[in-house]
PDB file of N, H, CA, C and O in Angstrom:
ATOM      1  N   UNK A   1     108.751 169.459 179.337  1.00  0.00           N
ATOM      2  CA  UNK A   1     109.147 168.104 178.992  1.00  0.00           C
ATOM      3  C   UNK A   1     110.048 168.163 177.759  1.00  0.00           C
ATOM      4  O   UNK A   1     109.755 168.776 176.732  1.00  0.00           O
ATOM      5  N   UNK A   2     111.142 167.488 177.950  1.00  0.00           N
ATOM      6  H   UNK A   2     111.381 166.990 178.784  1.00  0.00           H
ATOM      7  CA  UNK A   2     112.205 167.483 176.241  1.00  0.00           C
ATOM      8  C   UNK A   2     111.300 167.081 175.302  1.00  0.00           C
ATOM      9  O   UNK A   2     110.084 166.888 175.312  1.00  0.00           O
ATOM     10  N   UNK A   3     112.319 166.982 174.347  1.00  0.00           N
ATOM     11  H   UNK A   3     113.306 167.138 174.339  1.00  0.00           H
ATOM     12  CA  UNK A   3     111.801 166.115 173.500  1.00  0.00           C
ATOM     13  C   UNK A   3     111.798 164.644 173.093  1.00  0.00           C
ATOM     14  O   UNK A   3     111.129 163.903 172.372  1.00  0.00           O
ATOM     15  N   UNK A   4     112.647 164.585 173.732  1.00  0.00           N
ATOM     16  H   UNK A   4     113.191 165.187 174.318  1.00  0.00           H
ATOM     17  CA  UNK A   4     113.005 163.015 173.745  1.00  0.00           C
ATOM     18  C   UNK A   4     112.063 162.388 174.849  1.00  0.00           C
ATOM     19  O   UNK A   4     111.367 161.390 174.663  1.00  0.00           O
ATOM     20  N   UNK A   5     112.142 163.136 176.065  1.00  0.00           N
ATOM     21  H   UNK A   5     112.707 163.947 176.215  1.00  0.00           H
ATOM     22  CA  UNK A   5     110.876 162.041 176.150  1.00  0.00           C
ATOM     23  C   UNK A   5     109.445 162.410 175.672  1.00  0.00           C
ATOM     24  O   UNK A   5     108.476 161.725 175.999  1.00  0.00           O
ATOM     25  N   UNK A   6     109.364 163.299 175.041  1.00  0.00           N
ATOM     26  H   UNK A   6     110.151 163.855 174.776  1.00  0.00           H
ATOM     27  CA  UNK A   6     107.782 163.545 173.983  1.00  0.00           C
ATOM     28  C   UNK A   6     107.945 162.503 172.921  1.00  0.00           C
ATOM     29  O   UNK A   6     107.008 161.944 172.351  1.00  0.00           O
ATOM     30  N   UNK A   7     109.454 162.254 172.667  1.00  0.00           N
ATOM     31  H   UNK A   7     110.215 162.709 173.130  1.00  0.00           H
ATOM     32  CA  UNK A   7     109.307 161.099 171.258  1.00  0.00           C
ATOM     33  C   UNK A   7     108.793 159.909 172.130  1.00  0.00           C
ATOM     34  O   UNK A   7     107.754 159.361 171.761  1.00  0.00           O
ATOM     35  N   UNK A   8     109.652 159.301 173.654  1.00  0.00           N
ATOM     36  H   UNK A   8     110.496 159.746 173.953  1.00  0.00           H
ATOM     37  CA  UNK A   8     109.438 157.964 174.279  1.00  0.00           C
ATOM     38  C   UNK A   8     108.430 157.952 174.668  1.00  0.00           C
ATOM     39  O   UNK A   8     108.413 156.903 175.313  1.00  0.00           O
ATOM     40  N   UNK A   9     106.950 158.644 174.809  1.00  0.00           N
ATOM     41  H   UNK A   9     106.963 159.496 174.286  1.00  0.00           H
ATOM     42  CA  UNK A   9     105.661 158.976 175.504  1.00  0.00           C
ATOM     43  C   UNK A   9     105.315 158.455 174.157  1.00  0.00           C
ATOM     44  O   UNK A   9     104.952 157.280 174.222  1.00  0.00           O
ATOM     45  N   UNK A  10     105.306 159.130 172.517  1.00  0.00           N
ATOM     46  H   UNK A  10     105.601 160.084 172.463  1.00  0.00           H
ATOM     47  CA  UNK A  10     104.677 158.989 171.278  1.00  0.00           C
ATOM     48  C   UNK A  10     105.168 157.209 170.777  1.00  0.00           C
ATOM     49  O   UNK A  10     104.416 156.300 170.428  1.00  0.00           O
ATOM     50  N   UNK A  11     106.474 157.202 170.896  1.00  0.00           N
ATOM     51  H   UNK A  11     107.085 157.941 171.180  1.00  0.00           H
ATOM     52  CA  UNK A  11     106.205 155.511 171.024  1.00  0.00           C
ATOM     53  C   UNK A  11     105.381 154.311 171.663  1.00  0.00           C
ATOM     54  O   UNK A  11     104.949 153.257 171.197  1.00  0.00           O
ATOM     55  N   UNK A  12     105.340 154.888 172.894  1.00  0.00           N
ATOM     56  H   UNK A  12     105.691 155.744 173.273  1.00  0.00           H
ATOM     57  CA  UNK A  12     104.573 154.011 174.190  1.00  0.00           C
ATOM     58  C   UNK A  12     103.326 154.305 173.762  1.00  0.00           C
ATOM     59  O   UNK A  12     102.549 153.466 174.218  1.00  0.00           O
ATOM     60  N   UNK A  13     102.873 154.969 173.212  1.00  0.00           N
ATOM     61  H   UNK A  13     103.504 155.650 172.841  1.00  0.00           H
ATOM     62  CA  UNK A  13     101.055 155.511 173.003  1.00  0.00           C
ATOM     63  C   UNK A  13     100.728 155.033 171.914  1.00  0.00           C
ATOM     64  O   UNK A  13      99.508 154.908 171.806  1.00  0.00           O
ATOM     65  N   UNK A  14     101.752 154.468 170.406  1.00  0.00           N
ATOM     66  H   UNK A  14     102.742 154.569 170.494  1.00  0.00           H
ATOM     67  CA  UNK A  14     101.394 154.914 169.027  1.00  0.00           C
ATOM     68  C   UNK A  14     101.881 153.646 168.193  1.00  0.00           C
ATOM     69  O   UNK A  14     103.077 153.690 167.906  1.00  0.00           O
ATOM     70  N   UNK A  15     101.192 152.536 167.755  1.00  0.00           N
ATOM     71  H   UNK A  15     100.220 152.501 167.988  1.00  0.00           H
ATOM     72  CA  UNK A  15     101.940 151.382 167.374  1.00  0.00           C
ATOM     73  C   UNK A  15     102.268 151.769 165.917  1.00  0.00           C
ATOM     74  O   UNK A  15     102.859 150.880 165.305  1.00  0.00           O
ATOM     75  N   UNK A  16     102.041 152.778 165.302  1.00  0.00           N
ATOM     76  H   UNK A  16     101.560 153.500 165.799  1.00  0.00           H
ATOM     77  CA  UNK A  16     102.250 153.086 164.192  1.00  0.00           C
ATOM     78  C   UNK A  16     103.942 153.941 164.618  1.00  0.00           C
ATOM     79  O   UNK A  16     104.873 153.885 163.814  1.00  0.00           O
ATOM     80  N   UNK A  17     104.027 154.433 165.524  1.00  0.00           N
ATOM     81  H   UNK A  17     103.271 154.479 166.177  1.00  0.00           H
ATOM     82  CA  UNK A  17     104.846 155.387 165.789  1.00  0.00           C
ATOM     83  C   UNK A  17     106.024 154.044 165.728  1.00  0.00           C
ATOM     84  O   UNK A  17     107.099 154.060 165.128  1.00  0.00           O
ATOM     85  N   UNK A  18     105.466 152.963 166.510  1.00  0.00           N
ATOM     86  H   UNK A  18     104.593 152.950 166.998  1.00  0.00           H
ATOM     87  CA  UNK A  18     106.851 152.206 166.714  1.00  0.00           C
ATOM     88  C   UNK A  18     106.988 150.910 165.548  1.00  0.00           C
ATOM     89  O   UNK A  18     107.693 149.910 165.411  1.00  0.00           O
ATOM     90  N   UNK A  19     105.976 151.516 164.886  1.00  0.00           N
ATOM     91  H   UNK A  19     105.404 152.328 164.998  1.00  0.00           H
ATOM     92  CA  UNK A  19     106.577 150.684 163.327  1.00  0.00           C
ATOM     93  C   UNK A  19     107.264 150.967 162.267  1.00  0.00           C
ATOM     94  O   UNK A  19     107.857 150.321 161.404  1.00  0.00           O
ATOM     95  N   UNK A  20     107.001 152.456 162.583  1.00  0.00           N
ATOM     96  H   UNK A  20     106.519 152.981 163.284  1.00  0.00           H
ATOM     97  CA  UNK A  20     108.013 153.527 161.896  1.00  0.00           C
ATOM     98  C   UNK A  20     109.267 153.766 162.076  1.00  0.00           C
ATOM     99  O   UNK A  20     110.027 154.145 161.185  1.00  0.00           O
ATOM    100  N   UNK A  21     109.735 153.453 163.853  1.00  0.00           N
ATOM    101  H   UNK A  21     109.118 153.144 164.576  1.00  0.00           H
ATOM    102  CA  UNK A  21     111.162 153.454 164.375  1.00  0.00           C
ATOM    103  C   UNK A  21     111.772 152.261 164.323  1.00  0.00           C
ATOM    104  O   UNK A  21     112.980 152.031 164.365  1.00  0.00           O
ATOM    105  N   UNK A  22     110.610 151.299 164.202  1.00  0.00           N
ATOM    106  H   UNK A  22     109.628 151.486 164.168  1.00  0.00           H
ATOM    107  CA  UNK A  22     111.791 149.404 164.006  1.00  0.00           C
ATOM    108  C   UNK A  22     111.984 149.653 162.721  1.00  0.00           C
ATOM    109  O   UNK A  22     113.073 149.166 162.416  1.00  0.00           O
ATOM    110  N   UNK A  23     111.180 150.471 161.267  1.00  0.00           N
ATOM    111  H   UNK A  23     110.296 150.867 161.515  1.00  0.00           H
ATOM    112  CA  UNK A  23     111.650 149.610 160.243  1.00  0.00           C
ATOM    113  C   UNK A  23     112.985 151.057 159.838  1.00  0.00           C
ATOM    114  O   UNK A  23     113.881 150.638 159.104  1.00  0.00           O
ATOM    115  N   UNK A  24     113.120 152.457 160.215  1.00  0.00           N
ATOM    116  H   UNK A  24     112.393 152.797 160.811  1.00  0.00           H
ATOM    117  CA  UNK A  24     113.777 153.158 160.507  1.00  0.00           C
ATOM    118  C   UNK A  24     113.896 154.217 161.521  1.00  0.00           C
ATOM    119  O   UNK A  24     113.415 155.349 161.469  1.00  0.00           O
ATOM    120  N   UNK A  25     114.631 153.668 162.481  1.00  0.00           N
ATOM    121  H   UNK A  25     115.023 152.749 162.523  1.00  0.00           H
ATOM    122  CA  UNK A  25     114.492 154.832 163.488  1.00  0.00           C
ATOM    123  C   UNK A  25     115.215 155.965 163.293  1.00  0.00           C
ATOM    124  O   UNK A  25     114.707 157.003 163.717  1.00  0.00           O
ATOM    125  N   UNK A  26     116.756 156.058 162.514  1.00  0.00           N
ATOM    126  H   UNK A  26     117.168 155.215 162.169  1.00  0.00           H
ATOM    127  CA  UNK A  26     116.985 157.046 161.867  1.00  0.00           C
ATOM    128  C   UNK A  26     116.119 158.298 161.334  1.00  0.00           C
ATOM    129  O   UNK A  26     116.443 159.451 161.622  1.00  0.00           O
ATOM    130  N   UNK A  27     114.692 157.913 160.324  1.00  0.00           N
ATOM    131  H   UNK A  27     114.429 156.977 160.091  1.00  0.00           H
ATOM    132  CA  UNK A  27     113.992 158.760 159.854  1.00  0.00           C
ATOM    133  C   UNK A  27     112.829 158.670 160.785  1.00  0.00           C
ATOM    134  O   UNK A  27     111.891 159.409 160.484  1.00  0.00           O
ATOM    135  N   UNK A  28     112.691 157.984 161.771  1.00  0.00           N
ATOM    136  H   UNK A  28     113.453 157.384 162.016  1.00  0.00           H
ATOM    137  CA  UNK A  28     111.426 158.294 162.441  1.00  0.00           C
ATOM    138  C   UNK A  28     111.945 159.569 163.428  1.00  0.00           C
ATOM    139  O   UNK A  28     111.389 160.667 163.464  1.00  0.00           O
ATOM    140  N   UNK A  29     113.133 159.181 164.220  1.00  0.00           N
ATOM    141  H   UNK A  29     113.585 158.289 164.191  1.00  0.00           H
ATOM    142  CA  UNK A  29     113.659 160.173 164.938  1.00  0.00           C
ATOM    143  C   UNK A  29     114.216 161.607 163.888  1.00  0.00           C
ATOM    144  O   UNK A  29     114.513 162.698 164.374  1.00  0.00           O
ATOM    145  N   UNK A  30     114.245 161.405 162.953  1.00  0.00           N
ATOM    146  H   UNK A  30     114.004 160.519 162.558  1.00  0.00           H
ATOM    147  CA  UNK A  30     114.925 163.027 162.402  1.00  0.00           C
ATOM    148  C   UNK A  30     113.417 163.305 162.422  1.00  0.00           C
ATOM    149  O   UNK A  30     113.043 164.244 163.125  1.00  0.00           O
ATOM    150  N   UNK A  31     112.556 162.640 161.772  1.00  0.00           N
ATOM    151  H   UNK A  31     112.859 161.877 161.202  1.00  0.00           H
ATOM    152  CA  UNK A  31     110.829 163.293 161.066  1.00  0.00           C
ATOM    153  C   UNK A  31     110.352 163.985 162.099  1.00  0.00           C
ATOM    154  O   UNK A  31     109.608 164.953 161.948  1.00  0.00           O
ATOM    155  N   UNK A  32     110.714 163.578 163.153  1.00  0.00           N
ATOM    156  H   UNK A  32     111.320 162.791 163.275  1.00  0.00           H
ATOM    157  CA  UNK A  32     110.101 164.264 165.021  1.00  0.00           C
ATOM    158  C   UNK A  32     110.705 165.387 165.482  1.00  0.00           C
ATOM    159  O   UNK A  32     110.130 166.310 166.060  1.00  0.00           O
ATOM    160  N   UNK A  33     112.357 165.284 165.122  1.00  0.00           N
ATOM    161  H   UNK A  33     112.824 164.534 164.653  1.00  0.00           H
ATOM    162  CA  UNK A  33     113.070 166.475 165.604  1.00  0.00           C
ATOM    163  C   UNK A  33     113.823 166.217 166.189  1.00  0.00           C
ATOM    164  O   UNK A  33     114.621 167.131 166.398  1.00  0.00           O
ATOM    165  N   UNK A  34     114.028 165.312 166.635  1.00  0.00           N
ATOM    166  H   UNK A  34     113.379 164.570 166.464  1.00  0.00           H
ATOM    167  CA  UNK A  34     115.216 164.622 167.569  1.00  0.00           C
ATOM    168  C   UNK A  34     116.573 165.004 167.194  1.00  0.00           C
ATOM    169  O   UNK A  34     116.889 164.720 166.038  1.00  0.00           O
ATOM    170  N   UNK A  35     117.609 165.698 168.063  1.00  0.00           N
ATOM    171  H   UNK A  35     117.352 165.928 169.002  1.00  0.00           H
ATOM    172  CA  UNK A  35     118.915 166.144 167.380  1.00  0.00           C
ATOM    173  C   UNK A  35     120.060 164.920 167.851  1.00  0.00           C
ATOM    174  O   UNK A  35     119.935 164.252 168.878  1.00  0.00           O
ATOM    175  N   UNK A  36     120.842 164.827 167.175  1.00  0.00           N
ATOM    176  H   UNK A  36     120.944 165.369 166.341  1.00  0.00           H
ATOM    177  CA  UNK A  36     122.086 164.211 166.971  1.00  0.00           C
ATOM    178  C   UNK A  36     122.032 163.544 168.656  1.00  0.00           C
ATOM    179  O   UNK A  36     121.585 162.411 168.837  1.00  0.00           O
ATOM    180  N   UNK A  37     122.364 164.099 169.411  1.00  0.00           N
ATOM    181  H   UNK A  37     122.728 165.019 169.264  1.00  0.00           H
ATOM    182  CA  UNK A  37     122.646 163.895 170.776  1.00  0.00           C
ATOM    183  C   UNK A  37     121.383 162.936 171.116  1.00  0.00           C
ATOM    184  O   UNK A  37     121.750 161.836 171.529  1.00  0.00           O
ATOM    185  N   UNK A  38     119.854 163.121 171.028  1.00  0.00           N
ATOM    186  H   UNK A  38     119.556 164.015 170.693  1.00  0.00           H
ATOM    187  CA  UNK A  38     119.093 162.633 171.506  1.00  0.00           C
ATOM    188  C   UNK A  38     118.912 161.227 170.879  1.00  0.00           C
ATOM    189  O   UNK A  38     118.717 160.223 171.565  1.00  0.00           O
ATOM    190  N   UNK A  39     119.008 161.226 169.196  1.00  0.00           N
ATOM    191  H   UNK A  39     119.166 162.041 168.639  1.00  0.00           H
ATOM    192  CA  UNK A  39     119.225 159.985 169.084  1.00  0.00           C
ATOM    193  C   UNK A  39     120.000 158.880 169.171  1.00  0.00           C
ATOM    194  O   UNK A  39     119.624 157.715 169.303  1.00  0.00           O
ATOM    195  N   UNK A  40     121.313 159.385 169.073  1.00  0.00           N
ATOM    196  H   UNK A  40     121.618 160.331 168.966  1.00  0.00           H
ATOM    197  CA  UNK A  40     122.591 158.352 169.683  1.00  0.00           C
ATOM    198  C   UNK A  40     121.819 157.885 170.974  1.00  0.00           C
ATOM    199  O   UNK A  40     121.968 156.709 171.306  1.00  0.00           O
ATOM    200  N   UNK A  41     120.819 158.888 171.907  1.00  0.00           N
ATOM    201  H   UNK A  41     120.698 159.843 171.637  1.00  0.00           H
ATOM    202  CA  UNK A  41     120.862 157.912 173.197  1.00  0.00           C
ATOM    203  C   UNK A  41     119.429 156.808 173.118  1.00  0.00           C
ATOM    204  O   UNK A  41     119.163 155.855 173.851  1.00  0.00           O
ATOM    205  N   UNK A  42     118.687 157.348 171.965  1.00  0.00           N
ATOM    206  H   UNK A  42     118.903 158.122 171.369  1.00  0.00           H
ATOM    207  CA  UNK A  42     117.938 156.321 172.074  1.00  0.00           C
ATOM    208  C   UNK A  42     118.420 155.098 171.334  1.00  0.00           C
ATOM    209  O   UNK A  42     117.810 154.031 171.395  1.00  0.00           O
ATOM    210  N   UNK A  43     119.963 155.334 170.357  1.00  0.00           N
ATOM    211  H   UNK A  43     120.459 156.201 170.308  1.00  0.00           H
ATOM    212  CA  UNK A  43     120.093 154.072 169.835  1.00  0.00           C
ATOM    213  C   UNK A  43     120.560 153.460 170.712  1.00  0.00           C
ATOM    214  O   UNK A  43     120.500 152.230 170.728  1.00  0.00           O
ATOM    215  N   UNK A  44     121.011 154.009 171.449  1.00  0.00           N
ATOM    216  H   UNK A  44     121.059 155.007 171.437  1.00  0.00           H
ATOM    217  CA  UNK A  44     122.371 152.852 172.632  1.00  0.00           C
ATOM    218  C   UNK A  44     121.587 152.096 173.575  1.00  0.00           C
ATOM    219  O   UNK A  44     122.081 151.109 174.120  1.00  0.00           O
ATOM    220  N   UNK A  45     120.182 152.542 173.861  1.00  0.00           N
ATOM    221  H   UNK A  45     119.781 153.344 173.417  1.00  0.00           H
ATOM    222  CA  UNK A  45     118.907 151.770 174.377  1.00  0.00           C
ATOM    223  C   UNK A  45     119.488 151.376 175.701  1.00  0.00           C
ATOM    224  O   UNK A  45     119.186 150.302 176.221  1.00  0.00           O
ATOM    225  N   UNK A  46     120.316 152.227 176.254  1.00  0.00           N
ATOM    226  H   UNK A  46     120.561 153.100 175.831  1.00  0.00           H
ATOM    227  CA  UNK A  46     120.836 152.474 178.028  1.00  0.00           C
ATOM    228  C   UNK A  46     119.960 153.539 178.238  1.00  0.00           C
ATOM    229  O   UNK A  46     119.973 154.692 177.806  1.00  0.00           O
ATOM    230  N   UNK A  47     119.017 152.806 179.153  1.00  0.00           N
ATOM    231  H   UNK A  47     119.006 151.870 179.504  1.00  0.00           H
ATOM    232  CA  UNK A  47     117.842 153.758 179.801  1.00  0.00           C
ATOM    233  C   UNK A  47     118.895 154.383 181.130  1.00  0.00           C
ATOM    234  O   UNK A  47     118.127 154.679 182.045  1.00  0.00           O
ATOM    235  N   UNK A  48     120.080 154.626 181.468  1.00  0.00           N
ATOM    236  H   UNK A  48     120.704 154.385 180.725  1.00  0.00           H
ATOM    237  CA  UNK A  48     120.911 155.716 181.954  1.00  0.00           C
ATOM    238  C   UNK A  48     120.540 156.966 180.932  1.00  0.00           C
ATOM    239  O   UNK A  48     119.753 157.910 181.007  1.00  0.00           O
ATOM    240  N   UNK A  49     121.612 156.452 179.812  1.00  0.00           N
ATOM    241  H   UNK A  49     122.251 155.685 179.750  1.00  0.00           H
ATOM    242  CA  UNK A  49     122.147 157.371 178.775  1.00  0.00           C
ATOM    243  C   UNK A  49     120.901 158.330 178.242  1.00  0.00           C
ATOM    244  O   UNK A  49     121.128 159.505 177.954  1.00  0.00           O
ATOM    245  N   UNK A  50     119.680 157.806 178.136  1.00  0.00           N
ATOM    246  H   UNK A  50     119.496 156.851 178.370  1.00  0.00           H
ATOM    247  CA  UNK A  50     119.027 158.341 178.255  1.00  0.00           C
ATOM    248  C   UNK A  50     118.300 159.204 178.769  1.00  0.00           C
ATOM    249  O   UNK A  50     118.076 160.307 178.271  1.00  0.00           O
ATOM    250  N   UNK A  51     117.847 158.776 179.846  1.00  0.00           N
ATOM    251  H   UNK A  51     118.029 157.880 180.250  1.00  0.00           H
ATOM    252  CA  UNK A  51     117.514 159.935 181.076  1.00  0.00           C
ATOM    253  C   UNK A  51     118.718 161.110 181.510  1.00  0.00           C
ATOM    254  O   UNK A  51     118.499 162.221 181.994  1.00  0.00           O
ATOM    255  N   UNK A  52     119.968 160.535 181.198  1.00  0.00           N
ATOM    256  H   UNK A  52     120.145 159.632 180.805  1.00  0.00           H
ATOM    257  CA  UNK A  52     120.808 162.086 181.222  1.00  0.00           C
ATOM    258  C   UNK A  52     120.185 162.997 180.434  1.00  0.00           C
ATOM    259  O   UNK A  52     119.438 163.877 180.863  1.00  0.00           O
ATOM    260  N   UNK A  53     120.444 162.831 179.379  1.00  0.00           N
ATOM    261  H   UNK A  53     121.050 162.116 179.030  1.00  0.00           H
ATOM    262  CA  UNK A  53     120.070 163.606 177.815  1.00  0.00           C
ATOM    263  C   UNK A  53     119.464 164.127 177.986  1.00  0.00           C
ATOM    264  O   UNK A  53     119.691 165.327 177.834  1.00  0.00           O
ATOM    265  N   UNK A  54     117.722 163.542 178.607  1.00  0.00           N
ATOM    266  H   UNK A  54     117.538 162.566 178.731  1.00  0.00           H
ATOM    267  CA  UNK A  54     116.392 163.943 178.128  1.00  0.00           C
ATOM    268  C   UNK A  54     116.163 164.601 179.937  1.00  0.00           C
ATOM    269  O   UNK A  54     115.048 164.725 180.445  1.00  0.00           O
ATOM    270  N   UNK A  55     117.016 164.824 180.405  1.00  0.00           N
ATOM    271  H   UNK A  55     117.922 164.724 179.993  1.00  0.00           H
ATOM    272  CA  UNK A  55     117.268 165.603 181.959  1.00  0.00           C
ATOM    273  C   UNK A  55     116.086 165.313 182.476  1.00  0.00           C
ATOM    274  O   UNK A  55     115.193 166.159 182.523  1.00  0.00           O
ATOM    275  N   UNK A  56     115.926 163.990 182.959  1.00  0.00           N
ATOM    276  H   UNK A  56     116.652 163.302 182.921  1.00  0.00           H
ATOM    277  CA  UNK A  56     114.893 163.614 184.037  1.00  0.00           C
ATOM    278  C   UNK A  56     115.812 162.086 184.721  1.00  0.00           C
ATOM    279  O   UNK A  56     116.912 161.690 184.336  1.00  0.00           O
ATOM    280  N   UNK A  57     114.751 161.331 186.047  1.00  0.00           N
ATOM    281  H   UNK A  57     113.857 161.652 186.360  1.00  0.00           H
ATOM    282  CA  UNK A  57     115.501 160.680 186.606  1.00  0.00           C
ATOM    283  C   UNK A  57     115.444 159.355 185.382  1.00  0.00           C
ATOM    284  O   UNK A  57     114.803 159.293 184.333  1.00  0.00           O
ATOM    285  N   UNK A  58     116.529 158.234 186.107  1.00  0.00           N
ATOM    286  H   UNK A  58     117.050 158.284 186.959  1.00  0.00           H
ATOM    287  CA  UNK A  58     116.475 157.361 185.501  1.00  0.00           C
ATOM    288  C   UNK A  58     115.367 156.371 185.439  1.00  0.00           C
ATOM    289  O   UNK A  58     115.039 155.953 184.329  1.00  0.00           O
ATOM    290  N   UNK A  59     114.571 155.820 186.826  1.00  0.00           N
ATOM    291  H   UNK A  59     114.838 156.159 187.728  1.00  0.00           H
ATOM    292  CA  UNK A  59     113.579 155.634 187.280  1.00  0.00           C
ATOM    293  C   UNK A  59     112.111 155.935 186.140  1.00  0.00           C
ATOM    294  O   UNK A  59     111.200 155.108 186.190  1.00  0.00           O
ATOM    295  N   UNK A  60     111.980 157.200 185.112  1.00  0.00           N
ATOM    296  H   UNK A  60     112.719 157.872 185.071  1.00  0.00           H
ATOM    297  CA  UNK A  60     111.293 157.638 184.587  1.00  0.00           C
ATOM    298  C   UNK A  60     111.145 156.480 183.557  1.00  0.00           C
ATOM    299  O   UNK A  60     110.157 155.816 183.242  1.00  0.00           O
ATOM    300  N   UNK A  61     112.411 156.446 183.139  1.00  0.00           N
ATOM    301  H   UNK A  61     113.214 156.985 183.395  1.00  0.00           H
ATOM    302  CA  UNK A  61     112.638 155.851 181.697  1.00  0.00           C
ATOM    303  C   UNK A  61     112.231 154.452 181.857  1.00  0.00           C
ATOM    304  O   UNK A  61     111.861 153.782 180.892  1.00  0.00           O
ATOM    305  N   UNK A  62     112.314 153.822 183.502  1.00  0.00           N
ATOM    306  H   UNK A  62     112.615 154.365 184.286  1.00  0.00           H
ATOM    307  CA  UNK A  62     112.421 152.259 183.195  1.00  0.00           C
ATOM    308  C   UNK A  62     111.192 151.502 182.472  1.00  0.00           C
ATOM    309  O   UNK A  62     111.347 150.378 181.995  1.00  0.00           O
ATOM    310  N   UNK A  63     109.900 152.224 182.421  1.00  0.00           N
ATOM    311  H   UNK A  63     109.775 153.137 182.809  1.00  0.00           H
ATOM    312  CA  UNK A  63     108.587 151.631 181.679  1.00  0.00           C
ATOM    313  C   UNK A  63     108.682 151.645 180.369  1.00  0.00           C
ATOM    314  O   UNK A  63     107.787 151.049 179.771  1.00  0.00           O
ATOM    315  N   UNK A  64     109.627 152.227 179.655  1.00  0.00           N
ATOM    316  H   UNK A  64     110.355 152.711 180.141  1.00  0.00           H
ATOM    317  CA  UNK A  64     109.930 152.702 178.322  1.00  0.00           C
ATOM    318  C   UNK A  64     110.115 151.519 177.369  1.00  0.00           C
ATOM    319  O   UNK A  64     111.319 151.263 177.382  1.00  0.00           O
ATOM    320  N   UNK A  65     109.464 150.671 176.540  1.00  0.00           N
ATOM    321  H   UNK A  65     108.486 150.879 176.530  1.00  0.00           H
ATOM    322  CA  UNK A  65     110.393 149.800 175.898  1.00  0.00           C
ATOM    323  C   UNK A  65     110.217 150.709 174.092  1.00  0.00           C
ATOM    324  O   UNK A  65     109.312 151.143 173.380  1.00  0.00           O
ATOM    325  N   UNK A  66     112.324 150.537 174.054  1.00  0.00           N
ATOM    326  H   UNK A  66     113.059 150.184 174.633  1.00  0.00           H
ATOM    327  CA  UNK A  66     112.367 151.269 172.620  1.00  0.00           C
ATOM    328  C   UNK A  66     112.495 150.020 171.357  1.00  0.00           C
ATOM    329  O   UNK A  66     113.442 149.258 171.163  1.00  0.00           O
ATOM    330  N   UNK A  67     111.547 150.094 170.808  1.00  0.00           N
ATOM    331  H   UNK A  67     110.778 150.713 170.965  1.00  0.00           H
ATOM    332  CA  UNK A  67     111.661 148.684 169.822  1.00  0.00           C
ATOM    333  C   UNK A  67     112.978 148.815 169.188  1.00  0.00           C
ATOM    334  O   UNK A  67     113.476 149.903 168.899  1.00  0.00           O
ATOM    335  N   UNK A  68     113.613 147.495 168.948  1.00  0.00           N
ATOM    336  H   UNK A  68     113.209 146.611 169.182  1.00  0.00           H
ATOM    337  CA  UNK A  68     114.449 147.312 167.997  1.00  0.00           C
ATOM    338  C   UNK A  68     114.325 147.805 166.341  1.00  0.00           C
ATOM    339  O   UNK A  68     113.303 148.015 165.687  1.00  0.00           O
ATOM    340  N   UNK A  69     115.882 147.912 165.895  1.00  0.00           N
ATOM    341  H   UNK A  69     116.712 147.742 166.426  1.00  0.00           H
ATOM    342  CA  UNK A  69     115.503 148.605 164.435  1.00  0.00           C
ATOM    343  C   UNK A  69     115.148 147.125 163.603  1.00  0.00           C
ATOM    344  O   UNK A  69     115.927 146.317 164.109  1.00  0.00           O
ATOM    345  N   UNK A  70     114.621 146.665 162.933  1.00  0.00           N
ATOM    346  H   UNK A  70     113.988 147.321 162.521  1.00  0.00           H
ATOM    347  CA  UNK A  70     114.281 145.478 161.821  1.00  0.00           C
ATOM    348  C   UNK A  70     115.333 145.201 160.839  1.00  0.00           C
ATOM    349  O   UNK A  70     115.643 144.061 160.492  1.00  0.00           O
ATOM    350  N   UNK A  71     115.884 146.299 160.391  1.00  0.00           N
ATOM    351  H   UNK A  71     115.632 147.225 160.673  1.00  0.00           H
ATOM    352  CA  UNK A  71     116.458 145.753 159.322  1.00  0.00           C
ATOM    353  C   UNK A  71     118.422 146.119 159.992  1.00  0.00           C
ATOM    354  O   UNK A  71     119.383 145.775 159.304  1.00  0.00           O
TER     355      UNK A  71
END
């Protein structure tokens, strides 16, 4: 499994996880490991763009919701 979707599994499971990515997802995604490529696709929040990246179908991603950043 990538990592990107180990980060979109740790969001969906972790309300702390996704309070950490609305108030910066910048540092929530570097603190995890997420490289350059993986986070541009979770900012663009095109569950396509995503599932390319993280090389699974698109279909995978559609249960996924990525919270908005807050500030």
């Amino acid at each position: 499994m990538s990592k990107l979707v180990d980060y979109l599994n740790h969001l969906d499971q972790n309300a702390d996880a996704r309070a950490a990515h609305s108030k910066d997802p910048h540092a929530a995604m570097t603190h995890f490991g997420l490289s350059h490529e993986e986070q541009a696709a979770v900012k663009s929040r095109d569950k396509n763009h995503i599932a390319k990246v993280a090389g699974i179908d698109p279909a995978e991603v559609g249960a996924v919701e990525i919270p908005e950043a807050t500030h």
